[in-house]
C-alpha positions as CSV (number, residue, x, y, z in Angstrom):
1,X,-24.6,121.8,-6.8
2,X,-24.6,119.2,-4.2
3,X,-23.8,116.4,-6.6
4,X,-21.0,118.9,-7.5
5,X,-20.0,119.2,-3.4
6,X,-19.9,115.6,-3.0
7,X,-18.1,114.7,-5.7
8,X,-15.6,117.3,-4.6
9,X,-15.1,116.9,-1.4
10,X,-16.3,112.7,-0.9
11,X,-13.6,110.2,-0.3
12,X,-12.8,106.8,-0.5
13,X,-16.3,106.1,-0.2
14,X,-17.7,108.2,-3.4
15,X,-14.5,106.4,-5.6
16,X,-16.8,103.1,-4.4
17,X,-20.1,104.5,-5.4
18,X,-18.4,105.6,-8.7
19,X,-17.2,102.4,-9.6
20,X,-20.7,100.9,-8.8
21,X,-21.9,102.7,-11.5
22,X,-19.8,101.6,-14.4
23,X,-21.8,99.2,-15.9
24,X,-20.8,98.2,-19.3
25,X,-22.3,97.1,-22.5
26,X,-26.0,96.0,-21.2
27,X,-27.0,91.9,-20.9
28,X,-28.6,92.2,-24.3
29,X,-25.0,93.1,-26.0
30,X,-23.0,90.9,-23.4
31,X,-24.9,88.3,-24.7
32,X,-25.0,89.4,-28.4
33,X,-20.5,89.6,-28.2
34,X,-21.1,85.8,-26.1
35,X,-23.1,84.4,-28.7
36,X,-20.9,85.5,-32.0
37,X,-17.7,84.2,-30.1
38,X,-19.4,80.7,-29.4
39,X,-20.4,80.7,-33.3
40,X,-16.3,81.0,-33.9
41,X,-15.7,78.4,-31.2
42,X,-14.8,75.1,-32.2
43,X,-16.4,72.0,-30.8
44,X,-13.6,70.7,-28.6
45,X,-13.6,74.3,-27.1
46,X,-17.4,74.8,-26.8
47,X,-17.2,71.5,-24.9
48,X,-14.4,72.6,-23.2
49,X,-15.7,76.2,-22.4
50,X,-19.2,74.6,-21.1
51,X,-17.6,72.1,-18.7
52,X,-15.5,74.7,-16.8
53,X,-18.5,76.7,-16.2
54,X,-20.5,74.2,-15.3
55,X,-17.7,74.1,-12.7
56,X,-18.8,77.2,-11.2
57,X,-18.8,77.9,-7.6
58,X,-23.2,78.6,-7.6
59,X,-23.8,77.2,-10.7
60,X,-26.9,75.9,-9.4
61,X,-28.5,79.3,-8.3
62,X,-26.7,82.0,-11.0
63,X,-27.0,79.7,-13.9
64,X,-29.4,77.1,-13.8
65,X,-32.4,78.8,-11.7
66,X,-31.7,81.7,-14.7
67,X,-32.1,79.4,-17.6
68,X,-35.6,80.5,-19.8
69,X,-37.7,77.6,-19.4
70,X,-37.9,76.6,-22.4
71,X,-34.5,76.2,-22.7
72,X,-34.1,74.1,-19.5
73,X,-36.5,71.4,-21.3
74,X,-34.4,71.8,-24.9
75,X,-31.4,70.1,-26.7
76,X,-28.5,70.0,-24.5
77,X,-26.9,72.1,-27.3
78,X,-28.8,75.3,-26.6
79,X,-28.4,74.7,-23.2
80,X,-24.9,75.0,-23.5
81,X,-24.9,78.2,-26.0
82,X,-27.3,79.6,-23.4
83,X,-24.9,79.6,-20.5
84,X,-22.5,80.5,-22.6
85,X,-24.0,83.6,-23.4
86,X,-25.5,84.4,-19.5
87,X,-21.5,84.0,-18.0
88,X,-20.6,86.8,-20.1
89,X,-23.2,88.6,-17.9
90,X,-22.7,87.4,-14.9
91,X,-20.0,89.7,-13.0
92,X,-22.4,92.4,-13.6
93,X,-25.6,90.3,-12.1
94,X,-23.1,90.0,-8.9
95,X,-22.8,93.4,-8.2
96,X,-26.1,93.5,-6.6
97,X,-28.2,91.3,-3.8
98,X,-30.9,90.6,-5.3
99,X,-33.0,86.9,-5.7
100,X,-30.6,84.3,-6.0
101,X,-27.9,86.9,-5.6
102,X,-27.2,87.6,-1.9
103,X,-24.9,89.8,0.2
104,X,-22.4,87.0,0.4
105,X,-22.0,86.8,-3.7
106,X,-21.8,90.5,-3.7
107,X,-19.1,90.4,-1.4
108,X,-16.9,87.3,-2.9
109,X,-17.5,88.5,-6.2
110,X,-18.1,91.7,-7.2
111,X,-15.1,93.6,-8.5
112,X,-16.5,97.4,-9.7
113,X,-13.2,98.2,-10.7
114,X,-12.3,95.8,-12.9
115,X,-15.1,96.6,-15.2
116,X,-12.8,100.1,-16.9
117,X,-9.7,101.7,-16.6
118,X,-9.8,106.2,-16.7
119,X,-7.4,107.1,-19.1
120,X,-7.7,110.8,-19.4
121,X,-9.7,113.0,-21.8
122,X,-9.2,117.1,-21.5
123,X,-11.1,120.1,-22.7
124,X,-8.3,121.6,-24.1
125,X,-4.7,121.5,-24.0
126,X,-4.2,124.4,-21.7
127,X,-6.2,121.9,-19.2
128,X,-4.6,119.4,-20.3
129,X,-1.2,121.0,-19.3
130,X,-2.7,121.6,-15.6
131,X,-4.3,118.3,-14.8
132,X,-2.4,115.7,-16.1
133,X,0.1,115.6,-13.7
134,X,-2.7,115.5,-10.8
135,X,-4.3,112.5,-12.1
136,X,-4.7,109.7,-9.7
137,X,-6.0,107.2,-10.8
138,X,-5.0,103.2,-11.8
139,X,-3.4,103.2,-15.2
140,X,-1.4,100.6,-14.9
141,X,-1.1,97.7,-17.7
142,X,0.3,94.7,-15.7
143,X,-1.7,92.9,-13.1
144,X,-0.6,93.1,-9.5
145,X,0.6,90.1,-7.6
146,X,-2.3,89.5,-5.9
147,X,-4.9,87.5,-8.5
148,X,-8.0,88.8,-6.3
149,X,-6.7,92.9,-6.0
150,X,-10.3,94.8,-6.0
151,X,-8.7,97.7,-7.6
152,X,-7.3,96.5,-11.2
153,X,-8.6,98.2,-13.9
154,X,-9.8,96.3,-16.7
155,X,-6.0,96.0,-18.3
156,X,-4.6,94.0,-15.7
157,X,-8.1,91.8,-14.3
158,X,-7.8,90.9,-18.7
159,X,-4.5,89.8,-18.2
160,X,-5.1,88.5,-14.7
161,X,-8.4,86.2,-15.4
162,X,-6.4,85.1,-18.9
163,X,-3.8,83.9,-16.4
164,X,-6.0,81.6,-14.1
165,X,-8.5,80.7,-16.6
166,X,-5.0,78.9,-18.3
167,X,-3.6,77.7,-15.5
168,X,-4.8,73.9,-15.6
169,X,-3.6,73.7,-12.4
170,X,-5.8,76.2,-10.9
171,X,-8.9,74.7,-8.8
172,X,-11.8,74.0,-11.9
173,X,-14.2,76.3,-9.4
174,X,-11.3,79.2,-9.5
175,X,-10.9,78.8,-13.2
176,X,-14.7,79.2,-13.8
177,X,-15.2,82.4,-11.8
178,X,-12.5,83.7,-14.2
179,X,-13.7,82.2,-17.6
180,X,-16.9,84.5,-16.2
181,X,-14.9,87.6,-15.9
182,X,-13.1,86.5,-19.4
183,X,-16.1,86.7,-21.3
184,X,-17.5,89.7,-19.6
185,X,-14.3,91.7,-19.9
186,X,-13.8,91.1,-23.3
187,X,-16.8,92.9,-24.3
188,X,-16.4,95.6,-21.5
189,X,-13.0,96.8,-23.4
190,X,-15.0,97.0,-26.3
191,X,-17.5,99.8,-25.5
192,X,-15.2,102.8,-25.8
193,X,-16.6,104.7,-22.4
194,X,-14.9,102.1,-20.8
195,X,-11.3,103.2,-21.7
196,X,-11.9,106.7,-20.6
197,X,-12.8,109.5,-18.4
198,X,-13.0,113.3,-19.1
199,X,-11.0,115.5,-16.8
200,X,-11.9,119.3,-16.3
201,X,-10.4,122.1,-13.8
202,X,-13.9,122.3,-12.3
203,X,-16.9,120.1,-12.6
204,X,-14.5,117.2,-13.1
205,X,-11.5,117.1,-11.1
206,X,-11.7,113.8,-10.3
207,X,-13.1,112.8,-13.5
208,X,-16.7,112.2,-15.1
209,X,-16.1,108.2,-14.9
210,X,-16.5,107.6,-18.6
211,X,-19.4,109.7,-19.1
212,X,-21.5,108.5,-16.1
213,X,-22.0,112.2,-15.0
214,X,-23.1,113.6,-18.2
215,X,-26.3,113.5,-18.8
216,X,-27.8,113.0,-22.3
217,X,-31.4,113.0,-22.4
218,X,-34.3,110.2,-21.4
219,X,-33.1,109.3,-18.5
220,X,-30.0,108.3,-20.1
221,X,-25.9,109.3,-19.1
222,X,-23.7,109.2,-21.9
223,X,-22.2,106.2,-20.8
224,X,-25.4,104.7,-20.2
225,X,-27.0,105.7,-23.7
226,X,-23.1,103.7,-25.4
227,X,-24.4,100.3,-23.1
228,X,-27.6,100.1,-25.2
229,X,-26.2,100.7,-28.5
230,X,-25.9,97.1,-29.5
231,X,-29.3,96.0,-28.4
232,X,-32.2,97.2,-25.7
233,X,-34.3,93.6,-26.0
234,X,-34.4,92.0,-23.5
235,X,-35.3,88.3,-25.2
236,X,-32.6,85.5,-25.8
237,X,-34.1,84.5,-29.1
238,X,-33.6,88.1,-30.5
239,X,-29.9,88.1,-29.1
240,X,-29.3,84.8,-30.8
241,X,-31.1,86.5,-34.4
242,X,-29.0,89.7,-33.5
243,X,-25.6,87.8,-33.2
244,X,-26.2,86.2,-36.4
245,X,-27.1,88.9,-38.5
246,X,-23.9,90.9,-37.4
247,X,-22.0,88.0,-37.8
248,X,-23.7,87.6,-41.3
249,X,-22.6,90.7,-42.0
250,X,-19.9,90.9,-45.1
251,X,-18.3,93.9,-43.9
252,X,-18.8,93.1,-40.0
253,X,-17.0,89.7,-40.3
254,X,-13.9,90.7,-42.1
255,X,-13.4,93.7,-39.5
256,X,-13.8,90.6,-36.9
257,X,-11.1,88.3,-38.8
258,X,-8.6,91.0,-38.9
259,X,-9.9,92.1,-35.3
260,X,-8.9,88.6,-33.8
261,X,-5.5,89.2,-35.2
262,X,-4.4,91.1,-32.3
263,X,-5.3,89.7,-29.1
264,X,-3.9,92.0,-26.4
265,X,-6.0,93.7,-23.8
266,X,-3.8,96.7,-24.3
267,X,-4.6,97.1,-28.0
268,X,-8.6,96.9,-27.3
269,X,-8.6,99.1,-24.6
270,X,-6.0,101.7,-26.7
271,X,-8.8,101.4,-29.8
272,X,-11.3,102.2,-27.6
273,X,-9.4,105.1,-26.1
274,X,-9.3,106.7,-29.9
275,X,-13.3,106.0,-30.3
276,X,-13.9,107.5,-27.1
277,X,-12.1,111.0,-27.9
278,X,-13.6,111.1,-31.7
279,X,-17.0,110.0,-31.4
280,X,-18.0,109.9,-27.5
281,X,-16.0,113.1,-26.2
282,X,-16.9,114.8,-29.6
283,X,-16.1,118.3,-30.2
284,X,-19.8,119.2,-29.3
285,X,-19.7,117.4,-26.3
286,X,-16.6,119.3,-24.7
287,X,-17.5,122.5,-25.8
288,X,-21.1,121.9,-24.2
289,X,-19.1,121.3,-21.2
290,X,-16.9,123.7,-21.3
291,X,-19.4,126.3,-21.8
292,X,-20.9,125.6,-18.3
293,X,-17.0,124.9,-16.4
294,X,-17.9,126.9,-13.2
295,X,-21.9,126.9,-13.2
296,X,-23.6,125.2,-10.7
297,X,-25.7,123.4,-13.6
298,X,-24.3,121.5,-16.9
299,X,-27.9,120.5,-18.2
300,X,-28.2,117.8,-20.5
301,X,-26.2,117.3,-23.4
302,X,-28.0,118.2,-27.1
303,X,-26.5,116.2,-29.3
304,X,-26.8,116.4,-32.9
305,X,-28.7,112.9,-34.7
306,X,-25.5,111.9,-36.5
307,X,-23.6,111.3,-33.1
308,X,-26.7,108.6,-32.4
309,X,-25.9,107.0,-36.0
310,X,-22.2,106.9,-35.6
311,X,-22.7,105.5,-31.5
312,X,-24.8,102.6,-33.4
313,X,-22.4,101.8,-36.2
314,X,-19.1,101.7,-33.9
315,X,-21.4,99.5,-31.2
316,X,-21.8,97.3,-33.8
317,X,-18.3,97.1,-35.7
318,X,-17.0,96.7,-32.2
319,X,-19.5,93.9,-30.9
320,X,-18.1,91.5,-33.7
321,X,-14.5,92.4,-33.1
322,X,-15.3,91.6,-29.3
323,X,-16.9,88.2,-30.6
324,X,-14.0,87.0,-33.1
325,X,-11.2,88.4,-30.0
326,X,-13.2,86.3,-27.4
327,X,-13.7,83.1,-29.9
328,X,-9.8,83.6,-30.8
329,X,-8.2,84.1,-26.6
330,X,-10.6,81.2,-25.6
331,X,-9.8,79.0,-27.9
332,X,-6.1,79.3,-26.9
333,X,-6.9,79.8,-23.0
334,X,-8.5,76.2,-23.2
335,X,-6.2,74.1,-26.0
């Protein structure tokens, strides 16, 4: 009930802690998406791509004090595909002070927001009918004016990073940063809990941040049990095993050909949208909630064991489509 309470009645501060909790795909698959796109990368752009981070503003202590030893003493050539594959992590590893990270990092570069955008889900249509028009929250497509507004969803900082990261006449530091944020958000508008948020008349009025408040079972949210569904190991030589055989995949690659045919933020995020109400907000899931609108406890979800196989096959499906899209927008970011 107090969790209830606070999310009620909290302010500006709670919309903070909310957005601290969007995480994303974990490492393990922000690496996994990374390393597919570098495979489709050509040379010129791998070199190209690799330089401009190397460019970045604490390279030194959020890149090279993070590279596996064993890679530090390697070819240059898994060097590079290794920090490759750690930028795509990277705006989440600043969202915390922690080692190498520190308050000032936090501070310059953590942008919670950025990471989703809260396009509504309802229990029902007569719901539907009395919330929608209450809704506040950023659904706008087009990035503001300012290229460092905290509050963009993950629409416009797309669009916005796309914008820098092209602009040769941006400062190589500045371009870097956004190249990060490129790679990361890419993937983030892939996992389908990051395109929306499920609104209710009671428990929910100001929305269940993509699942964040729904718990599942060990341990998990349901937006935290879609982050692991590409991969929970932690190791860089499984990623790099993982990325191939999805890329390997017959059926995987063509949906990634035909996936990097469309390269607008607004078609990812709209595809996720549709995942999200078919196979995340299932039936089951609403009525579960729906059930318990108006009871101080919701209980963890029960889901049945084909959700957990369909979660794994749609992680998959759309971690390649991430990789070909990411390949295919960096490759014309950087030409």
């Amino acid at each position: 009930m107090r969790r209830i309470l606070l999310l009620l009645l909290c302010g500006g501060f709670c919309d903070e802690h909310l957005a601290s909790k969007a995480v994303a795909w974990n490492s393990p698959g922000h690496e996994i998406i990374a390393l597919i796109a570098y495979q489709h990368l050509d040379d010129a752009t791998r070199i190209k791509a690799v330089e401009l981070l190397r460019a970045h503003p604490r390279f030194h202590d959020h890149f090279k004090s993070f590279m596996p030893r064993e890679i530090s003493r390697g070819d240059a050539r898994d060097q590079d595909r290794w920090l490759f594959a750690h930028a795509a992590t990277w705006p989440d590893l600043v969202r915390t002070s922690k080692g190498a990270i520190n308050r000032e990092d936090v501070s310059a570069f953590s942008r919670p927001w950025w990471h989703f955008i809260n396009e509504p889900v309802f229990l029902n249509d007569d719901e539907r009918r009395q919330l929608e028009h209450e809704i506040k929250v950023n659904r706008r497509r087009e990035p503001p004016q300012s290229d460092d507004d905290e509050f963009m969803n993950i629409v416009q900082a797309i669009k916005n990073s796309a914008r820098i990261v092209g602009d040769t006449n941006a400062p190589k530091e500045k371009r870097s940063v956004h190249l990060c944020w490129i790679l990361h958000l890419v993937g983030d508008s892939h996992q389908p809990l990051h395109s929306t948020a499920l609104f209710t008349a009671h428990r929910f009025r100001r929305g269940d941040h993509g699942g964040n408040y729904l718990d599942f079972q060990h341990s998990w949210d349901l937006h935290g049990f879609w982050d692991e569904q590409i991969s929970t190991d932690e190791s860089y030589e499984t990623h790099q095993v993982l990325a191939a055989d999805l890329d390997r995949n017959r059926k995987l690659a063509d949906d990634g050909k035909k996936a990097a045919t469309k390269l607008e933020a607004d078609d990812w995020i709209n595809e996720s949208m549709e995942l999200s109400r078919r196979y995340a907000y299932t039936k089951d899931v609403l009525q579960k909630v729906a059930a318990r609108e108006g009871h101080s406890h919701l209980g963890p979800l029960d889901l049945p064991p084909n959700y957990k196989i369909e979660a794994e096959a749609i992680a998959e499906r759309r971690a390649v489509e991430a990789g070909h899209r990411l390949a295919a927008a960096i490759h014309q970011l950087l030409q």
